[in-house]
C-alpha positions in Angstrom: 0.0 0.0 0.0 1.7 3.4 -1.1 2.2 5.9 1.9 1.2 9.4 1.8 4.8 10.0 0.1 3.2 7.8 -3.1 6.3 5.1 -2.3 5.4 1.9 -1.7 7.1 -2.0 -1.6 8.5 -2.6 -5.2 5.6 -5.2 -6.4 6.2 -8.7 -7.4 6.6 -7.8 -11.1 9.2 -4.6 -10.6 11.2 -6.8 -8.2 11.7 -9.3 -10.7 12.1 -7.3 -13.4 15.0 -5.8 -11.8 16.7 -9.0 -10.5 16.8 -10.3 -14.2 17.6 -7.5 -15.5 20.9 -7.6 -12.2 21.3 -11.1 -12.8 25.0 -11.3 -14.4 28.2 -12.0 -12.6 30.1 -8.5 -12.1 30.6 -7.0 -8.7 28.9 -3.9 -9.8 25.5 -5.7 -10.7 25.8 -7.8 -7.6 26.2 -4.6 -5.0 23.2 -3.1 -7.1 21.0 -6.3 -6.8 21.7 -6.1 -3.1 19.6 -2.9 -2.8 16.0 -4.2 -4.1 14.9 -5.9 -0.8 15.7 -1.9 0.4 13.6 -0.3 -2.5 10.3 1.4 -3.3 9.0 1.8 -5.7 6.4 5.2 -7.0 5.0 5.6 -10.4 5.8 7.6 -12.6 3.6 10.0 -15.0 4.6 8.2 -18.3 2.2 6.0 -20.4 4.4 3.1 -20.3 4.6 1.3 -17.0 7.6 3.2 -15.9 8.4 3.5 -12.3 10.6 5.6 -10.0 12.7 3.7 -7.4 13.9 5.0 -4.1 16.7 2.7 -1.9 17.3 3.2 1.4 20.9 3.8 1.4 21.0 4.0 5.1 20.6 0.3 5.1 22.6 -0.4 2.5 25.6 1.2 1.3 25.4 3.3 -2.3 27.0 1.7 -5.2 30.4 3.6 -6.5 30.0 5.7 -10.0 31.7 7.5 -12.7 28.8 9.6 -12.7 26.3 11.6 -10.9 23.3 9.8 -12.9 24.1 6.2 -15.6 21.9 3.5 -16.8 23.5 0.5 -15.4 21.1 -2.6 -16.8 19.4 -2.8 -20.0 17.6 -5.1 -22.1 15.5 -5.4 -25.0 11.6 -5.6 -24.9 10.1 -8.3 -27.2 6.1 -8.7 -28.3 4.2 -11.4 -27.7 5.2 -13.0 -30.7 9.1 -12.8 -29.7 9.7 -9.5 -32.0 11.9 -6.5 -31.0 9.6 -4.2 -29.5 11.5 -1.6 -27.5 13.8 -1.2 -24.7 13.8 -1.0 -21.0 16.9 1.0 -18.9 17.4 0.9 -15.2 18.8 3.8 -14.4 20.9 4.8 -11.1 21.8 8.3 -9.3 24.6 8.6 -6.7 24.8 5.3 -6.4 21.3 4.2 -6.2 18.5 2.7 -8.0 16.3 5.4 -9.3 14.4 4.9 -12.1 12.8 1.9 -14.3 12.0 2.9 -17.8 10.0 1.6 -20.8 10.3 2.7 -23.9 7.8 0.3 -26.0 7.9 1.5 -29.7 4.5 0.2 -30.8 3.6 2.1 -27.5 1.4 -1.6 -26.9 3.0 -2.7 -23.5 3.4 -6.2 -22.5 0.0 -7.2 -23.0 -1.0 -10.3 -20.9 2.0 -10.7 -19.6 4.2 -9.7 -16.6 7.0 -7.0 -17.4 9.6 -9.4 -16.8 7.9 -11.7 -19.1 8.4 -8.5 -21.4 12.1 -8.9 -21.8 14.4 -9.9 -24.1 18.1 -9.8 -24.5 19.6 -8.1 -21.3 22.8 -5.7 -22.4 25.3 -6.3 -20.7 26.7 -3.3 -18.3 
């Protein structure tokens, strides 16, 4: 249930979006993936299911960075009959997860299915 901030518990679907989208090996992906059990989540005003993340760094420590603000996962959104259909970027600022975004070029979303269910090829960081 969202508080009177908006934030609420990431939801089944964001939180696994994001640990498949963390899944590979490097430290870097590994100290990120650490921060979604301390993550909420807000929507965000876009048409696509987009969503705002806020960690609580106080419970678990910011990952380092080159820069202020850097996508650090990616992957490729594919329709429901496997086709390239956009692309998804998990963005992170100072260190923490900030922002989940869709960019879904037949502007269609995932249909029936859960976003995760949604992606394709992850990029590699």
């Amino acid at each position: 249930m969202p508080g009177r901030d908006g934030w609420e518990p990431l939801s089944e679907d964001v939180r696994r979006t994001l640990e498949l989208l963390l899944a590979g090996e490097p430290d870097v992906e590994r100290r990120f993936r650490d921060q979604i059990p301390h993550t909420r989540m807000r929507a965000s005003d876009c048409a696509c299911p987009c969503v705002y993340l806020r960690v609580d760094t106080g419970a678990v420590a910011a990952v380092p960075m080159d820069k202020r603000m850097a996508v650090v996962a990616g992957a490729s959104l594919c329709d429901a009959d496997g086709g390239y259909d956009g692309e998804v970027s998990l963005f992170a600022i100072d260190g923490a997860l900030a922002d989940l975004q869709f960019c879904d070029w037949e502007d269609k979303g995932p249909g029936g299915r859960r976003l995760w269910g949604w992606l394709g090829h992850v990029h590699p960081l």
